[in-house]
C-alpha positions, 0 to 999 in steps of 0.5 A: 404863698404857704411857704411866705406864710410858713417863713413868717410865721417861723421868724415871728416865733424865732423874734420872740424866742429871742427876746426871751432868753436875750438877757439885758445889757446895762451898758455899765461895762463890759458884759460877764456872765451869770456864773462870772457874775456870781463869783464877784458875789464873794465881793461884797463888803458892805450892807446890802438890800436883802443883806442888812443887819441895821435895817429893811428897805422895800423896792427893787434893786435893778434901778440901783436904788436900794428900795424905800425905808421900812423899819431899822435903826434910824440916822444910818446911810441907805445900803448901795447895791451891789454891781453884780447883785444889779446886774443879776436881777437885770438879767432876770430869769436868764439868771435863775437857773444859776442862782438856784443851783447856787443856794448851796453855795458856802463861799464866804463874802466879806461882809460880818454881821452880828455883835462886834467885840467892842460895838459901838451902835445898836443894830449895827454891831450891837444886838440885844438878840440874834436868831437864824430862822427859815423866813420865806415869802410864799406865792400865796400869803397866809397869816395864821391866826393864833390857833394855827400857830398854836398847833402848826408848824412855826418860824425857827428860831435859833440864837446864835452869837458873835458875827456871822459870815454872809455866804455868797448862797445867802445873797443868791437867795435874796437876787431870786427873791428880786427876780420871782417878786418874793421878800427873801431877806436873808439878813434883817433887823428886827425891832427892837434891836434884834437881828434875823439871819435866813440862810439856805446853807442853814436850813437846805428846806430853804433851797427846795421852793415853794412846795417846802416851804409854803406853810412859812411865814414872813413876820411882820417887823 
């Protein structure tokens, strides 16, 4: 009897170990690895939640849904997302290890953000300003009050012009955000007609987690 008792209980453990760290399939296609699914990262040629200059949407991305409206130039398309980038956040904390190790990484994607020689829209191509900053969403929120701006540490802001590349780095910073329930935007529009550029390979303080960068604030648009 103790040792039915000790085989249950080893293979009720074993269960949920496995549930655990058994990653989801979607059943979309034939299953890639984290680190394959990384390397299409480099892919990406379009707007993308997380990655878009013309606008913010709110949600997450593993339904293949690119999240609800929240600010940006109004009359362009919702962005899709990504196979990989789903893919990534369905995989969830099976992921994570991979994606960290990956903030530093400079691979460039085919996505240009930025002002366009010859740019038609503003906030798609046009911009009146463009800064990179350190954005980041803490586990515990704070929004400083004047005083504490006045005196603490503050968002950075750098300007910058022409394009810039997104780096598959930048998108891994964004999937860790979907997976951990943080607002990791490492493209953004900013009203009125701005753009925000939160890049790890920038700012390697980005990369260190929340005890680097928990005093940081998201700004509302």
């Amino acid at each position: 009897m103790i040792v039915q008792r000790i085989m249950l209980t080893t293979f009720c453990i074993g269960s949920i170990l496995t549930l655990l760290v058994t990653p989801a399939i979607s059943g979309d296609g034939p299953h890639r690895s984290v680190e394959q699914l990384i390397d299409d990262l480099s892919e990406i040629d379009s707007q993308s939640p997380g990655i878009n200059s013309s606008a913010i949407y709110e949600g997450f991305i593993a339904d293949n849904s690119p999240g609800s409206f929240q600010v940006g130039v109004l009359g362009v398309g919702a962005p899709k997302v990504p196979p990989p980038m789903r893919e990534l956040v369905r995989l969830g904390a099976v992921a994570l290890p991979d994606l960290i190790d990956h903030l530093t990484d400079s691979r460039p994607t085919k996505l240009d953000v930025g002002n366009k020689k010859g740019g038609r829209q503003l906030g798609m191509d046009v911009f009146m300003f463009m800064y990179f900053s350190d954005e980041y969403d803490p586990r515990v929120p704070h929004w400083f009050t004047e005083e504490e701006l006045n005196r603490g540490p503050q968002p950075m802001e750098r300007e910058f012009h022409g394009r810039y590349t997104v780096k598959v780095g930048d998108v891994c910073y964004v999937l860790i955000g979907q997976i951990v329930n943080r607002r990791l935007l490492a493209v953004r529009y900013q009203p009125s007609g701005g753009l925000i550029v939160n890049s790890p390979l920038r700012h390697p303080h980005l990369q260190r987690g929340y005890e680097a960068t928990g005093a940081r604030r998201i700004r509302e648009p």
